[in-house]
C-alpha positions in Angstrom: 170.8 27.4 132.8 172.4 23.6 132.1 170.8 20.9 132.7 171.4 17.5 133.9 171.6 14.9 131.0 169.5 12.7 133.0 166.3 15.4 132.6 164.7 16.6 130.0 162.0 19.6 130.1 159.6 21.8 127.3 161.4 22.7 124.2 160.3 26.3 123.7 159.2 27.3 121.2 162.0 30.5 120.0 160.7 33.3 118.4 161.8 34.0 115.0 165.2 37.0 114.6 162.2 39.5 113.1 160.4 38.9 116.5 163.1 39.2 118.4 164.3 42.0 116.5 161.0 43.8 116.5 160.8 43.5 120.2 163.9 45.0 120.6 163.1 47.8 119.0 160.1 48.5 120.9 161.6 48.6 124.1 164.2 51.6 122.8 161.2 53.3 121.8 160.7 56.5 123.5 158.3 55.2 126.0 159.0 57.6 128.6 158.2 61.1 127.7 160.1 64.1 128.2 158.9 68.0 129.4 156.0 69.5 127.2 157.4 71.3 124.3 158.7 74.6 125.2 155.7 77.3 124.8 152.8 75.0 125.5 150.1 76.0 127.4 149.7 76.1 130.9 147.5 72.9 132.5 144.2 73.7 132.4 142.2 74.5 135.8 139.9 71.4 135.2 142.7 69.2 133.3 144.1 66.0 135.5 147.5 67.7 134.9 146.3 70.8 136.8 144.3 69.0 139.8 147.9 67.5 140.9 150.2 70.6 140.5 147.0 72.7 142.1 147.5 69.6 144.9 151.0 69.7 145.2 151.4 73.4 145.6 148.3 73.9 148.2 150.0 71.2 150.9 154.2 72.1 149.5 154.4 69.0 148.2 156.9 68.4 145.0 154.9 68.3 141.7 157.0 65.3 140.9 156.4 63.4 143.5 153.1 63.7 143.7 152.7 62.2 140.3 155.4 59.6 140.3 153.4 58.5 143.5 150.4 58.3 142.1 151.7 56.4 139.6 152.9 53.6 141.4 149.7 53.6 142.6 146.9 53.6 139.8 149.0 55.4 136.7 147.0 58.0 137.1 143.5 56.4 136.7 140.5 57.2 138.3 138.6 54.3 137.6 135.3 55.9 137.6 135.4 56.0 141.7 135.2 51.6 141.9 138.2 50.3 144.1 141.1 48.1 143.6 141.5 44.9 144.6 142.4 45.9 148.2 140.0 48.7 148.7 142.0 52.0 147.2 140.4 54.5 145.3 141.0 57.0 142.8 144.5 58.1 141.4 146.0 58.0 145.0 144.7 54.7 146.0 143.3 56.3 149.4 142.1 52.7 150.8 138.7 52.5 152.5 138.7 48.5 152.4 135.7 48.1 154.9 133.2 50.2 152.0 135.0 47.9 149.5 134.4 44.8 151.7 131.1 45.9 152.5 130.3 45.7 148.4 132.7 42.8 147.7 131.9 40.1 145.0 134.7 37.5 145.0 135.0 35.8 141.2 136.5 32.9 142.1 135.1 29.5 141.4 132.8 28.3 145.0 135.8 26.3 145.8 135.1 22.9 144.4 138.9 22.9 142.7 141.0 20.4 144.1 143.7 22.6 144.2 146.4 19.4 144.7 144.8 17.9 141.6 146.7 14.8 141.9 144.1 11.6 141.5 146.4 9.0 143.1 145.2 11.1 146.9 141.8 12.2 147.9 140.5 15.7 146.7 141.9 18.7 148.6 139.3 21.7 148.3 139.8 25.1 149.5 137.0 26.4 152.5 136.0 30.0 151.6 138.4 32.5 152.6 136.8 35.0 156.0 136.2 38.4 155.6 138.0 39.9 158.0 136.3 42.3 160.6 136.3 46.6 160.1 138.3 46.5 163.8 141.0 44.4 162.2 141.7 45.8 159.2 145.3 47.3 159.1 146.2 51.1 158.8 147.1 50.6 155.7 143.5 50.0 154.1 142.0 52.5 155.7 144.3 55.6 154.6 141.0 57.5 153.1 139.4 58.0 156.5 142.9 59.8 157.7 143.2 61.8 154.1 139.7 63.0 155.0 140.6 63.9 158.7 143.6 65.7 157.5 142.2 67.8 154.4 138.8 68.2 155.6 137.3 66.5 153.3 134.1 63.9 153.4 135.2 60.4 152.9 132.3 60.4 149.7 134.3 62.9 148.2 137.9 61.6 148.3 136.3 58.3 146.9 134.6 59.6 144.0 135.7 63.2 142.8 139.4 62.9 141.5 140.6 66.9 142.7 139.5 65.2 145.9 141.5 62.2 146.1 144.7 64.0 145.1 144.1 66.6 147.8 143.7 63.6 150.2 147.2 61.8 148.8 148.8 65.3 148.6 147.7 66.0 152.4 148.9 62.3 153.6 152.7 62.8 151.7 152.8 66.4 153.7 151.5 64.8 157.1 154.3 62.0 156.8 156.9 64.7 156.1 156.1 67.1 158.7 156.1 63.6 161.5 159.4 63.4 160.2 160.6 66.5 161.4 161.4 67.4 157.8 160.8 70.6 156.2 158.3 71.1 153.1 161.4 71.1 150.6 160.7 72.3 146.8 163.8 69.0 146.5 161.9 65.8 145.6 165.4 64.6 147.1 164.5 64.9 150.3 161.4 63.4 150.4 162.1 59.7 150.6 161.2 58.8 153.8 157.2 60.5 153.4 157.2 58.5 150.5 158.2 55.6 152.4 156.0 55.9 154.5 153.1 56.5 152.0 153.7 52.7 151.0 151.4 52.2 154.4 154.7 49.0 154.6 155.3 48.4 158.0 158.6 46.4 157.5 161.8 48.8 156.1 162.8 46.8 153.0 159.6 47.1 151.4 159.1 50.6 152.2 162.4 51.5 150.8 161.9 49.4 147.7 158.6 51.4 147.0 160.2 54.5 147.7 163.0 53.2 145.0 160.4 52.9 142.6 158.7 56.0 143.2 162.2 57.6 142.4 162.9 55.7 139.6 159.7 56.7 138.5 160.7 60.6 139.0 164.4 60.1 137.2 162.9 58.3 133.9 159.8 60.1 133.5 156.5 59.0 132.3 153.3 60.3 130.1 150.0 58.4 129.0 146.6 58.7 128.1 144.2 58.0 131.9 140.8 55.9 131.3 139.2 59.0 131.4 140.4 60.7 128.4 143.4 62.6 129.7 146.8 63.2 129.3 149.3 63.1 132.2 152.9 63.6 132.1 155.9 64.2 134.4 159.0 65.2 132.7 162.0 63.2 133.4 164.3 64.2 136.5 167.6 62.1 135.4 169.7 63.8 138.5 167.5 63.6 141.2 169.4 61.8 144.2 167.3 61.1 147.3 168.1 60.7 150.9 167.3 57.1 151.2 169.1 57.2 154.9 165.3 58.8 155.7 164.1 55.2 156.0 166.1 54.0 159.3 164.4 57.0 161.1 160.8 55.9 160.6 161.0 52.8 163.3 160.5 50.1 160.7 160.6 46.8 161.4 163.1 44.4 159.9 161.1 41.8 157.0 161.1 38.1 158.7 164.5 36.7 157.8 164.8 33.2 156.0 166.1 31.4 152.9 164.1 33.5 150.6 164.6 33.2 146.9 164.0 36.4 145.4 165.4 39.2 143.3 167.4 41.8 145.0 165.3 44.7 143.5 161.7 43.3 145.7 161.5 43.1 149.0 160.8 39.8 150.5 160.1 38.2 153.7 160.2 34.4 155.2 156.8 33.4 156.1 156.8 29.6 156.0 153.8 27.1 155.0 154.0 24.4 157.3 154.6 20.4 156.1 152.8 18.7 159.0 150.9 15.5 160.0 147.6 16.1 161.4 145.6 12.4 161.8 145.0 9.6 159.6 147.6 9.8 157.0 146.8 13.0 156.3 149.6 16.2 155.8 149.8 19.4 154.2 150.1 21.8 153.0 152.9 21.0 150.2 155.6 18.7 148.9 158.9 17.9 149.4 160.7 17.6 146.4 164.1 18.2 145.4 163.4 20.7 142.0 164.8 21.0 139.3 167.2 18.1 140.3 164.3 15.9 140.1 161.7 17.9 138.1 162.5 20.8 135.5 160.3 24.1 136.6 158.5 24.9 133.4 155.6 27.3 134.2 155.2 30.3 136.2 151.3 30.4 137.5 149.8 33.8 137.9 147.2 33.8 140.7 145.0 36.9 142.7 143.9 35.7 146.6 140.5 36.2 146.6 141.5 37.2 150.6 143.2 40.2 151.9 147.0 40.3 152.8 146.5 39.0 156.5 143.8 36.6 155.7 146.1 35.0 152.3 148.9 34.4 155.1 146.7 32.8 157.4 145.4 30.7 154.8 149.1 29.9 153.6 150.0 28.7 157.1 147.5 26.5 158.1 148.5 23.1 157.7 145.4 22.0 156.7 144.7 24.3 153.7 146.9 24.8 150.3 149.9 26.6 149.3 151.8 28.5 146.7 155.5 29.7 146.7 154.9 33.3 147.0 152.3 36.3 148.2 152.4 39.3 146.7 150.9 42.6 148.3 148.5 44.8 146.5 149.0 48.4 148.4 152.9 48.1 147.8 154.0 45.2 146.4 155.5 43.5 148.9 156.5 40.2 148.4 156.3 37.0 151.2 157.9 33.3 150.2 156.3 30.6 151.3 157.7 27.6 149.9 161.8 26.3 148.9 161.4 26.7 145.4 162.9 23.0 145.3 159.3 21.9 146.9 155.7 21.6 145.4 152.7 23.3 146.2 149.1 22.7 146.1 148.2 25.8 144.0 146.9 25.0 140.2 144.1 21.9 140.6 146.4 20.1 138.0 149.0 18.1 140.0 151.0 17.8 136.6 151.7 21.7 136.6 152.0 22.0 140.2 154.8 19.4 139.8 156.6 21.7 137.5 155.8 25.1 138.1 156.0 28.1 140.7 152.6 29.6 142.2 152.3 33.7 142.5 149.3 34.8 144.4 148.4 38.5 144.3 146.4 39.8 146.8 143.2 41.0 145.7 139.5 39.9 145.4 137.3 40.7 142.8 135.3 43.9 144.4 131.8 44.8 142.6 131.4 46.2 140.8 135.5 46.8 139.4 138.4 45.8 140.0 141.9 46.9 139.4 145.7 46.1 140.8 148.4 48.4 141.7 151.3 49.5 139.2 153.6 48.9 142.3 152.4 45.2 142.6 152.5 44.4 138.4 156.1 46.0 138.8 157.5 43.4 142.1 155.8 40.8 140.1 157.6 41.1 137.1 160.8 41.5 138.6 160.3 38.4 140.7 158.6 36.5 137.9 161.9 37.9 135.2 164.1 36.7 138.0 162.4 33.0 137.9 162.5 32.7 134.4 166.1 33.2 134.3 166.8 31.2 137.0 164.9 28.0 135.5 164.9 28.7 132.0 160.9 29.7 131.8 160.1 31.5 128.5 158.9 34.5 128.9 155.3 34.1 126.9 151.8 33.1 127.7 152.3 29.2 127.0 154.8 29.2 130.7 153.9 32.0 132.1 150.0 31.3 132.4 147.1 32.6 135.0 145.4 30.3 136.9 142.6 30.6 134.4 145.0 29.2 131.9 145.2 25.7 133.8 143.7 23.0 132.5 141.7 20.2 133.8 143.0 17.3 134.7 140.4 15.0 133.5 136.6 15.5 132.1 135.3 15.6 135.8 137.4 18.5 136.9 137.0 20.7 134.5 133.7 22.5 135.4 135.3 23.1 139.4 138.7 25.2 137.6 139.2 28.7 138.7 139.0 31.4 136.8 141.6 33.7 138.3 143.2 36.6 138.4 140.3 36.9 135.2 139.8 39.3 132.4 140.6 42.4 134.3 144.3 41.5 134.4 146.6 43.7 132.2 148.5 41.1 130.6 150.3 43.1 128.0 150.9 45.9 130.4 152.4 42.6 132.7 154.6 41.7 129.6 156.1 44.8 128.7 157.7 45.1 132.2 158.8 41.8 132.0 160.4 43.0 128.9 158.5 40.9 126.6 155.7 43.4 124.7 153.7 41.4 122.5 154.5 42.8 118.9 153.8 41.9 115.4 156.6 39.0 114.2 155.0 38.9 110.6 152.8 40.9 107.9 148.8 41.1 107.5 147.4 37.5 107.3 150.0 35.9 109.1 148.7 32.2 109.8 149.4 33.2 113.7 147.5 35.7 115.6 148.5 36.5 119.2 145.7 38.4 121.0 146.6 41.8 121.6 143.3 44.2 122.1 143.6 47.8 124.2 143.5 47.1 127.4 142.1 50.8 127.9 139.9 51.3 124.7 139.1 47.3 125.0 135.8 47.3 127.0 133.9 44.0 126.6 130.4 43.5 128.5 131.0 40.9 131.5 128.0 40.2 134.1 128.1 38.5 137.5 130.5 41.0 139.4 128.4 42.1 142.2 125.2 40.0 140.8 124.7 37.3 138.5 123.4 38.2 135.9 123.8 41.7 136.3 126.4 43.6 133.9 129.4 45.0 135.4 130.5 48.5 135.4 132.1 49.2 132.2 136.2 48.6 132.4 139.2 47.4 130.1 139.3 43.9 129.7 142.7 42.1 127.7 140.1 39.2 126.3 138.4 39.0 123.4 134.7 37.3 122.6 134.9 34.6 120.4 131.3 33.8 118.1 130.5 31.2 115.9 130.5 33.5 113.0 132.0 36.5 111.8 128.9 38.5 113.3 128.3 40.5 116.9 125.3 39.3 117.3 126.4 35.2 116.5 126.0 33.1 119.5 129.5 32.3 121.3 131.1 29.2 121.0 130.9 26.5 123.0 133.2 24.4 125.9 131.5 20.9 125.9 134.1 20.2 129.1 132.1 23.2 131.1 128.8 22.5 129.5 128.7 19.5 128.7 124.6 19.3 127.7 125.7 21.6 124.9 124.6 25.0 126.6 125.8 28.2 125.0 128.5 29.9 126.6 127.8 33.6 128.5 129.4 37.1 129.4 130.1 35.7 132.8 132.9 37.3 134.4 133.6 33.8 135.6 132.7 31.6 132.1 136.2 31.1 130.0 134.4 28.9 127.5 134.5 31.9 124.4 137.5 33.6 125.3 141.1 34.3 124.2 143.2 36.6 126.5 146.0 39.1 125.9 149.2 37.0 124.9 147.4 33.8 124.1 148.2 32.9 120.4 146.0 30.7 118.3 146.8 29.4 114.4 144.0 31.4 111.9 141.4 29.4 110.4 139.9 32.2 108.2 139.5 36.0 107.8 136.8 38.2 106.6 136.9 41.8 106.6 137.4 43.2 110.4 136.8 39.6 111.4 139.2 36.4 112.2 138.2 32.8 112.6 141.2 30.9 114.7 140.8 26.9 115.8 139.8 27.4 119.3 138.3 23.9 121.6 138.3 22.1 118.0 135.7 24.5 116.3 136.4 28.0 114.5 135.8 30.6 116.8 135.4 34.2 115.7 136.7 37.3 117.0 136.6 40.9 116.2 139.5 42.0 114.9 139.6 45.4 112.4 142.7 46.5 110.7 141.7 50.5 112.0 141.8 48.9 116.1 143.0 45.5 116.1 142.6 43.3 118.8 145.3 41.1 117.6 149.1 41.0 116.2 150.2 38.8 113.5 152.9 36.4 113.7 154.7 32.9 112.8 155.1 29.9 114.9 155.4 26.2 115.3 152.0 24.6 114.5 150.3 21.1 114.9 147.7 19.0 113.3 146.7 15.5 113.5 149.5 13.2 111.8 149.0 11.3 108.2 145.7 9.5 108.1 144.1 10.6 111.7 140.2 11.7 111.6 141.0 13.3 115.0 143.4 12.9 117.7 142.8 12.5 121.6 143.6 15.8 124.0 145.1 15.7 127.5 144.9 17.7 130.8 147.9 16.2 132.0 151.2 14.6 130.3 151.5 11.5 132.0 154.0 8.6 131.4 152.4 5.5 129.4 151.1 2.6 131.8 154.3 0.7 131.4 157.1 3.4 132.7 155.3 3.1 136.1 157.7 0.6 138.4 156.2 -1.4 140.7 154.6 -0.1 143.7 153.3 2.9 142.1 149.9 3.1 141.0 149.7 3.6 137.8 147.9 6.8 136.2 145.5 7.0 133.8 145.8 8.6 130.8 142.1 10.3 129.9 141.3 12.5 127.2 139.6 15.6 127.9 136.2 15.4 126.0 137.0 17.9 123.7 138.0 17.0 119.4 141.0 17.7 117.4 139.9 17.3 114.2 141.9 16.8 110.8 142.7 20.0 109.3 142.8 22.2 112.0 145.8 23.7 113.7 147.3 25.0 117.2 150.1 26.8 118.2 152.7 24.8 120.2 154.2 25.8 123.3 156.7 23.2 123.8 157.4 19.6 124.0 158.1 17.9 127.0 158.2 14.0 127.8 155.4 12.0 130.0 155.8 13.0 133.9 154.5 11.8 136.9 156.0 13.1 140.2 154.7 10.3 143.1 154.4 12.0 146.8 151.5 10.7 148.5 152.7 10.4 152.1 153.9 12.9 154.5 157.1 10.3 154.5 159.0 10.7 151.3 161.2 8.1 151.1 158.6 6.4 149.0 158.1 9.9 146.8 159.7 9.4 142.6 159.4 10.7 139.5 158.0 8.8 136.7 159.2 9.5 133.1 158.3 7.9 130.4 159.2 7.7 126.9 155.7 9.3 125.6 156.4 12.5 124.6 153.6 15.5 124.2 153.2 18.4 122.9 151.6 22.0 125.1 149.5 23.7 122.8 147.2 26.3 123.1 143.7 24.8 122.5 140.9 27.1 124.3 141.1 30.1 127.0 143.2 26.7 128.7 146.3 25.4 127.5 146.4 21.5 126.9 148.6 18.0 125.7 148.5 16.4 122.8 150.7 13.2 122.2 154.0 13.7 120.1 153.6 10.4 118.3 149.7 11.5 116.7 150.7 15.0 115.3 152.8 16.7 113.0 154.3 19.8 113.9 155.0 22.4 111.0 156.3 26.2 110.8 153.9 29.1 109.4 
């Protein structure tokens, strides 16, 4: 989009015409399979493939839908029986939230993050979200108990033997058409509304845009390999044409109107954080600000709740609390704004970001001992976050788009409190192919870039502390890699002085980033042996396995930095801030403190952009007193651990490999 001449933002870094080339080309791969050649075989009895067409014809229920329901739902994995996020199990996501609440481990960090992260105010910490009460939950997280009543089924079951759980989803889709009033058609066409209602959405927009996905599901087909070993597929129905006037008939609310700011293809309410006074000086739970007029928008900040879907908006509308711009719902992706997009929120514990970027929480909480998100909420979410980056000119890669996890510090102090969300279970290349961004190869073998790229699926790394600290997890796919001291499994891990800073070893926490790169995160390679790679990670070579038969990595080109002519080592940042002399009078100035980590002559990071010193001052519910500082200090983003962090311009020099 133009800008003003007055602003100036990041520079992105561009990928290279081979990059873009090669990505191109992998979206018009055949991703989306087509019917089984003619002749093949029959699904087996025991096969995934057979369990849903046994499903679908024992309750009159279109094969197709079934599957392209399922889908949306879990893409057809079981998950070994653990529950989402929001309490759904197995391939239908039949939700049973009060057993999942009941064994619930939340990951986030105990809530010592100043969320604000701005130094100039006192700290803002978060209070531990409730747990809601069995009585309260909603309909829609408890669908197993009424997929048991209706099959016959015992709840145990439908949670942990797959034929099961489709029989349950099967006999909820041919309950909601029959309270309809609708016959049990062979036509997937006429089964919008039951799919509709399946969503468990309770407002008509965001049942019908679940239902729109669900069909777009059926009309481009899709086939992959589940987590447990099998392949699904459902042939591609290009003409099917469904009756989406089915909707108005199920009594529907309409979604909260308002000035939302979203996409038309997600459905999006008006549920507004309030900007109040409440005693002594003291306001919440945002900023006014006047973006990207006053401040370019320059990061797009991934987030999961740790809170279910009516606790995250309770949360969001107390003044007293924190905010973010949007909510996204788990079960069906629903999507609630919170925040003008023009205004600030409290979401990141760096105020530097939260001055420049756009908060997404997802609705989830890290149940033990699994965890997993709904293809229905990855898809809203990359169509809202695809929408944003056009809007503001965001690139579309893991410097801008970043997870709370990928936040840094602002200052030595506050590194150790960070969160660590939405954490290692988030499929961030699955996230980036439907924003249309896979992460692909840009160069040859021993590139001098590596972007970390491991199988989500195959890619099963041993984390502990999910339901018990020190306890190991239940085994699931993970997008981050381990990074060791040596080119050897057994090697210790390397170390984060900022979290640790007596020098202790880093761990397999779920929670501990301090030895790991994640899925989209590129780094510039130090060295390579055999099936392992050494990149500059936290200013030490860090080691990660990486073998040319299953790589965990692509390779690639890109803008690098090292210290400039004659520097030892350069300082490293949290924060861009302006140098002490931009500041005008009247506003404090802010210090400019390292991090405590080294940069160290002859080692090199990827650069994510360059973007001048920034300081946005707002701390008074009044803002005629609010500005933005700019200096003439420039800095550089580069990827320097698990975090992204700053580097001054002036003490680097910036080369292409």
């Amino acid at each position: 989009m133009p800008r003003s001449g007055s602003r100036r933002r990041t520079s992105p870094v561009r990928a290279p015409r081979a990059a873009v080339a090669l990505a191109s080309a992998a979206l018009l791969l055949p991703l989306l399979s087509a019917a089984p050649p003619a002749g093949a075989d029959a699904p087996e009895a025991g096969s995934l493939q057979g369990q849903f067409a046994r499903a679908a014809a024992r309750h009159g229920v279109p094969e197709s839908v079934l599957l392209a329901v399922s889908y949306l739902q879990s893409r057809w994995d079981g998950h070994g029986g653990a529950p989402s996020v929001t309490g759904g199990y197995g391939p239908m996501h039949l939700t049973d939230a009060v057993t999942a609440l009941a064994r619930s481990a939340p990951h986030h960090s105990d809530g010592e993050e100043d969320a604000r992260g701005d130094s100039s105010r006192p700290a803002r910490t978060e209070a531990p979200a409730p747990v809601p009460s069995a009585d309260r939950l909603p309909g829609r997280l408890r669908t197993l108990e009424r997929a048991s009543a209706l099959s016959g089924i015992p709840a145990e079951e439908l949670r942990t033997r797959t034929a099961a759980n489709i029989e349950g989803g099967a006999a909820l889709l041919a309950a909601a058409q029959r309270e309809a009033g609708l016959p049990a058609s062979a036509d997937p066409a006429d089964w919008y509304g039951a799919v509709a209602r399946y969503s468990g959405a309770d407002d008509s927009a965001t049942a019908a845009t679940y239902a729109d996905d669900v069909f777009d599901v059926i009309r481009t087909g899709e086939s992959r390999t589940t987590d447990g070993g099998q392949v699904v597929t459902l042939p591609a129905d290009p003409a099917v044409a469904p009756a989406t006037e089915q909707v108005a008939a199920l009594g529907l609310r309409a979604p909260a109107a308002g000035p939302v700011e979203c996409p038309r293809t997600v459905a999006c309410e008006w549920i507004p954080a309030p900007y109040e006074e409440f005693g002594d000086g003291d306001y919440g739970n945002h900023d006014k600000a006047n973006r990207p007029a006053s401040q370019s928008i320059d990061y797009i900040v991934i987030h999961d709740t740790e809170a279910t879907w009516d606790v995250t908006l309770g949360l969001v509308q107390d003044p007293a609390y924190v905010s973010w711009q949007y909510s996204l719902r788990s079960s069906d992706g629903h999507v609630a704004q919170h925040l003008p997009l023009k205004d600030v929120g409290w979401h990141a514990g760096n105020w530097f970001v939260n001055a420049k970027s756009v908060g997404l929480e997802h609705e989830g909480f890290l149940t033990a001992p699994d965890s997993w998100y709904t293809e229905a909420m990855y898809r809203t979410s990359a169509r809202l976050v695809r929408y944003l980056a056009a809007r503001y000119d965001v690139p579309l890669d893991r410097q801008h788009v970043l997870g709370h996890d990928n936040v840094p510090g602002t200052v030595t102090s506050s590194i150790r409190g960070m969160h660590t969300d939405p954490g290692p279970y988030w499929d961030w290349a699955h996230y980036f192919r439907l924003l249309g961004r896979p992460f692909v190869p840009s160069a040859g073998p021993h590139a001098g870039v590596v972007t970390i790229r491991p199988d989500y699926d195959a890619h099963r790394p041993v984390y502990t502390g999910c339901a018990k600290a020190g306890e190991a997890c239940a085994p699931h796919g993970s997008g981050a890699v381990r990074l060791h001291t040596a080119p050897d499994a057994d090697a210790p891990l390397v170390k984060d002085i900022g979290l640790r800073p007596g020098g202790e070893g880093s761990t397999t926490g779920v929670n501990d980033t301090g030895a790991r790169a994640s899925t989209g995160q590129s780094f510039a390679v130090a060295e390579r042996r055999g099936d392992w790679t050494a990149v500059w990670y936290l200013g030490q070579e860090a080691w990660f396995h990486n073998p040319r038969r299953q790589p965990t990595a692509v390779d690639g080109r890109g803008l690098v930095l090292t210290p400039g002519p004659g520097l030892a080592e350069v300082p490293v940042y949290g924060r861009a801030y302006p140098e002490a002399s931009a500041y005008p009078a009247g506003v404090p100035v802010q210090t400019v403190s390292p991090l405590p980590y080294r940069l160290l002559a002859g080692q090199r990071y990827v650069v994510g952009g360059r973007t001048p010193g920034e300081y946005l001052f707002a701390p008074t519910f009044d803002t005629t007193g609010h500005t933005v500082v700019r200096g003439q200090e420039e800095y550089y983003e580069i990827q320097f651990g698990h975090r992204v962090a700053f580097v001054k311009a002036a003490d680097v020099r910036v080369s292409r490999i």
